[in-house]
C-alpha positions in Angstrom: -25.1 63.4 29.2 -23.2 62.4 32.6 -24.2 59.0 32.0 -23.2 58.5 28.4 -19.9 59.7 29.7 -19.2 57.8 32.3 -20.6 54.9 30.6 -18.2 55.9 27.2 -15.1 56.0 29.8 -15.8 52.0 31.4 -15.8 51.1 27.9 -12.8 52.6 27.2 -10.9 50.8 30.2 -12.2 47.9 28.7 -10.6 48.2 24.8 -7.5 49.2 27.0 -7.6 45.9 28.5 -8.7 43.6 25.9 -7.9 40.3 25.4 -6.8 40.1 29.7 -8.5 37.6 31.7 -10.6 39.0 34.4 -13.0 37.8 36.4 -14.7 40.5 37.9 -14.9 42.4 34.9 -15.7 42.0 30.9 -13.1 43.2 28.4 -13.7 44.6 24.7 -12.1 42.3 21.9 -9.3 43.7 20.0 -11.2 42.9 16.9 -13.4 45.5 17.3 -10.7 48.0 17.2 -10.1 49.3 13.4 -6.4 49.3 12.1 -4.9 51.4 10.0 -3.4 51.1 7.0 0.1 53.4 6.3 0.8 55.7 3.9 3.0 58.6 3.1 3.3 62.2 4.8 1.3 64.5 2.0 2.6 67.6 0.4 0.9 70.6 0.9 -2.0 70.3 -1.7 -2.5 66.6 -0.1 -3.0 68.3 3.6 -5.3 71.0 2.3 -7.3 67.9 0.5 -7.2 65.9 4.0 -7.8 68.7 6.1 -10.9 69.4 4.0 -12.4 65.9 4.4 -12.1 65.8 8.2 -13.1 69.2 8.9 -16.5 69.5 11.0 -19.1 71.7 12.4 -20.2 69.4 14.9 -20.4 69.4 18.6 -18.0 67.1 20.6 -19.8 64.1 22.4 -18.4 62.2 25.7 -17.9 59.3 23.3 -15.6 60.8 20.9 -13.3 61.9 23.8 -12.4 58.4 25.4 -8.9 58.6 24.5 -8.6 62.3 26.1 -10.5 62.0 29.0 -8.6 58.5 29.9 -5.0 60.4 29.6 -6.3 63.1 31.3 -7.6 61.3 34.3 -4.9 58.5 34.2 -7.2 55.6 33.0 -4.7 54.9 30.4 -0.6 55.1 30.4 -0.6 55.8 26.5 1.6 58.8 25.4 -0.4 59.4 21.8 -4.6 59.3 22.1 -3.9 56.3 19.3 -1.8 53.7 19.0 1.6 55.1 18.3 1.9 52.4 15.3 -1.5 53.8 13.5 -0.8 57.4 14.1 2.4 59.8 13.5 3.1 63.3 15.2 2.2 66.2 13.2 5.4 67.9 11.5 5.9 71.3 11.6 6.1 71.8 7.7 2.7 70.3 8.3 0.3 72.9 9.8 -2.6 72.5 6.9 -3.2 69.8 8.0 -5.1 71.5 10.7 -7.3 73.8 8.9 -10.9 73.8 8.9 -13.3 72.8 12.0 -13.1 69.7 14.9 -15.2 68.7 17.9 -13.4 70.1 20.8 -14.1 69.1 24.6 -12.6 71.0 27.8 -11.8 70.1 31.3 -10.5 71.7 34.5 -7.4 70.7 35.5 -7.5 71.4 38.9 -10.4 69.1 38.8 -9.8 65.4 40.0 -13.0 64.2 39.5 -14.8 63.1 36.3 -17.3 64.8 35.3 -16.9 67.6 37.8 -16.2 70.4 35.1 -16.6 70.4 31.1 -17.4 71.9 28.2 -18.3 70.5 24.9 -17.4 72.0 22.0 -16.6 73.4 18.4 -13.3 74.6 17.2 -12.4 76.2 13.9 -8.4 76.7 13.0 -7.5 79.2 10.6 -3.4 79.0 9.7 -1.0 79.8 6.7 1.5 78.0 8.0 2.8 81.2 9.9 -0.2 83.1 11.5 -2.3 80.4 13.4 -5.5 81.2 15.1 -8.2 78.9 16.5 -11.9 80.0 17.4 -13.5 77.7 20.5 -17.5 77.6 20.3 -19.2 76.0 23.0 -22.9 75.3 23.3 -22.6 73.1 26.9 -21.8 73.2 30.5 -21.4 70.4 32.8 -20.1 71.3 36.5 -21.2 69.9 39.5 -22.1 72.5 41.3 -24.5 73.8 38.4 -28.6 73.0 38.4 -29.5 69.1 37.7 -25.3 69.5 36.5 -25.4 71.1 33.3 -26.1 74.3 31.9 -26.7 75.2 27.8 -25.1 78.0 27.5 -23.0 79.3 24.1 -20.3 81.6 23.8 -17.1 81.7 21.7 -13.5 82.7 22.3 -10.6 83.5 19.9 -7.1 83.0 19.7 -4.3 84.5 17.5 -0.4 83.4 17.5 2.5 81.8 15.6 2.9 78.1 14.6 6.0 76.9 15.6 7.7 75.3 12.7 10.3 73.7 14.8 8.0 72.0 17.4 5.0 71.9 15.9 3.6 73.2 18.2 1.3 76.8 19.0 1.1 79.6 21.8 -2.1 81.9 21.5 -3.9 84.9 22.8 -7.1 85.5 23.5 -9.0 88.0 25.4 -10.0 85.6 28.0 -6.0 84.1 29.0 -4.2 81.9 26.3 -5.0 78.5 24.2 -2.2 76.1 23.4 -1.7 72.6 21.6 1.4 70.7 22.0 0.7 68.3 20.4 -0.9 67.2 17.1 -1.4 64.1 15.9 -3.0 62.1 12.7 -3.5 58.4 11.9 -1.3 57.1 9.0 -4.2 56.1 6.7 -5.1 60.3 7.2 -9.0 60.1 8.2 -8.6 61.0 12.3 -6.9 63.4 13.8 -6.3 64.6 17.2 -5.1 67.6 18.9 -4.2 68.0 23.1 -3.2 71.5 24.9 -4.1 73.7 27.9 -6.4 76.9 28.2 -5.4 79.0 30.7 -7.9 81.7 31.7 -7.0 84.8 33.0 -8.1 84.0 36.3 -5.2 81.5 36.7 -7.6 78.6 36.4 -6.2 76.0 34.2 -8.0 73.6 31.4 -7.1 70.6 29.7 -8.7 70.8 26.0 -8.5 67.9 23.5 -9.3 68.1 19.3 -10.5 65.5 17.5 -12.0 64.9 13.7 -12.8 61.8 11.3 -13.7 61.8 7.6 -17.3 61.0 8.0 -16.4 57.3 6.8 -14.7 56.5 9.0 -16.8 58.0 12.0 -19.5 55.9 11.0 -17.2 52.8 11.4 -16.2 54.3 14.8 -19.9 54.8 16.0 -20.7 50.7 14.9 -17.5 49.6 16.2 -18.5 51.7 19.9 -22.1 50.0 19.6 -21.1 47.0 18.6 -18.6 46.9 22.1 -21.6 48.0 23.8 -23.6 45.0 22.8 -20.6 42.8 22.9 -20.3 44.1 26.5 -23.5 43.8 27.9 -24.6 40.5 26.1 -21.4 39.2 27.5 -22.5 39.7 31.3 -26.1 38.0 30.5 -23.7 35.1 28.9 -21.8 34.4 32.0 -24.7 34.8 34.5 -26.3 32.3 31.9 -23.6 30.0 31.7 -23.2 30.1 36.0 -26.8 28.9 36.1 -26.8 26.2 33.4 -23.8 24.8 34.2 -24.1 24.7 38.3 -21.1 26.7 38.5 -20.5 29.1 41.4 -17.9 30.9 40.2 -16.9 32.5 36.6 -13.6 33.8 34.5 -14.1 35.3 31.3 -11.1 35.7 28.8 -11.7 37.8 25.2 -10.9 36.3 21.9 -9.9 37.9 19.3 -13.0 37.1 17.0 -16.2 37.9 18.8 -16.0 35.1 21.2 -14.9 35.0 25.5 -14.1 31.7 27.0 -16.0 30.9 30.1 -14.0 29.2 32.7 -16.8 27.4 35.2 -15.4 26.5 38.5 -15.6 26.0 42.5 -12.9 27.3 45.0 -12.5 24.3 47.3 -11.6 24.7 50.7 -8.9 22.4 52.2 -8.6 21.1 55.7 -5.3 22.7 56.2 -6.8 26.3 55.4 -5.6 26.3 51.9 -7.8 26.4 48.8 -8.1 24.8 45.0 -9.7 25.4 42.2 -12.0 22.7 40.8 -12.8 23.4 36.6 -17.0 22.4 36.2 -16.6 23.1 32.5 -15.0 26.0 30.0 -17.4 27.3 27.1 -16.1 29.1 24.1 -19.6 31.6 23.1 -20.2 34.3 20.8 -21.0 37.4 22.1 -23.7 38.1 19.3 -25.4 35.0 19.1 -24.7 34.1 22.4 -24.4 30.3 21.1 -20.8 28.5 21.6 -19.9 25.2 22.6 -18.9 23.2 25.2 -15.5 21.9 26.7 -16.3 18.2 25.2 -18.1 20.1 21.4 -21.1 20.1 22.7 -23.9 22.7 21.5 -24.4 25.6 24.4 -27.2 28.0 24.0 -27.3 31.1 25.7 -29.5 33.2 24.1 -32.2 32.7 26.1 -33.3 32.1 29.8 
């Protein structure tokens, strides 16, 4: 589980960089990010409809807190866990929107270290647009100090309070210290949502917890789209190790396209007599990062789908 995590948050920094050059590290394409399309804020028989079709009993995976974990531990500068055109804040006159269940994941705040403390959740909100409570079911452990890291352990906590019409925002109470969201947000085309907020215990102790739900459409599309960066990623480090050897090239720079492909830029750094250096350009080839077949500065054919 540590390893999926860590492993979900370099590909994060990566869709957060795409399309820079870089030559010490590989970048994620922006095509592979979905956009979304607009549409207008629902009524209230629309949010109970859409709240419906996102709802969820499943466990949170590292994966499906990227966006969270990257705000959280300053990998990203982003003030909304989507792009602020795809996504709108959550109104106050719209709180079913948040019915029904989402994947929920926790971590300490006084924690500076990823992966040091978390929990992976469940979390069910119940509101009438007045009385709001949410219900946090966890099935999984993960602190650093525990055996081999994790621990599967389950328990559940509930708490009870008031949406805030004005700000959108809820304060509740549990037995265990208080759980709230300030902020609530959900894409324009209304299939993800995403929730952030603190729990803090009644030892003192502090927790960042994140919400987050798709229709199961588009999670599907997210899960390919993640793989399909995965691939993209590490086919494209065999590429330009491929592309150093066949073309004699001691050093590489990779760039990202925006439709599958990264230009290779082959080259030598040239010492000068007066201590000063150059750049001297061996070749620049324009591959796919699927077939791992491209071309050539001159057209020619380059295949690098095999050794």
């Amino acid at each position: 589980m540590r390893s999926i995590l860590k492993k979900s948050i370099a590909l994060t920094s990566c869709i957060l960089m795409a399309g820079v050059s870089c030559s010490c590290a590989v970048t994620t394409p922006k095509s592979l990010i979905t956009t979304m399309a607009t549409n207008a804020a629902p009524g209230k028989a629309d949010q109970d409809q859409i709240a419906a079709s996102m709802s969820t009993t499943d466990t949170a995976l590292a994966l499906d807190f990227d966006w969270f974990i990257g705000k959280v531990y300053n990998i990203t500068d982003s003030e909304t866990p989507v792009d602020p055109q795809n996504a709108d804040r959550i109104s106050g006159d719209e709180p079913y929107l948040l019915n029904g269940g989402w994947k929920c994941y926790m971590c300490s705040q006084d924690k500076q270290e990823l992966g040091e403390y978390e929990r992976y959740l469940n979390a069910v909100i119940d509101t009438d647009g007045k009385d709001f409570k949410v219900t946090l079911n966890w099935w999984l452990l993960m602190e650093s100090s525990l055996p081999n890291g994790q621990e599967y352990e389950t328990g559940s906590v509930t708490g009870t309070g008031k949406w805030d019409t004005e700000t959108a925002t809820v304060h509740t109470v549990a037995n265990m210290g208080n759980i709230d969201f300030t902020d609530f947000y959900i894409s324009k085309d209304k299939t993800e949502e995403y929730a952030m907020g603190t729990v803090t215990w009644s030892s003192g102790e502090v927790d960042h917890i994140g919400l987050m739900r798709m229709t199961p459409e588009k999670q599907d599309q997210y899960y390919t789209a993640m793989e399909n960066a995965d691939i993209a990623i590490d086919n494209a480090e065999l590429i330009v190790g491929r592309a150093k050897k066949k073309s004699g090239a001691p050093e590489a720079e990779v760039t990202w396209d925006d439709n599958h492909t990264i230009t290779i830029h082959l080259f030598e750094i040239v010492k000068e007599r007066g201590g000063g250096e150059h750049t001297a350009t061996w070749d620049w080839y324009t591959i796919d990062v699927f077939t791992m077949k491209g071309e050539d500065f001159f057209g020619n054919p380059v295949d690098l789908s095999k050794e």
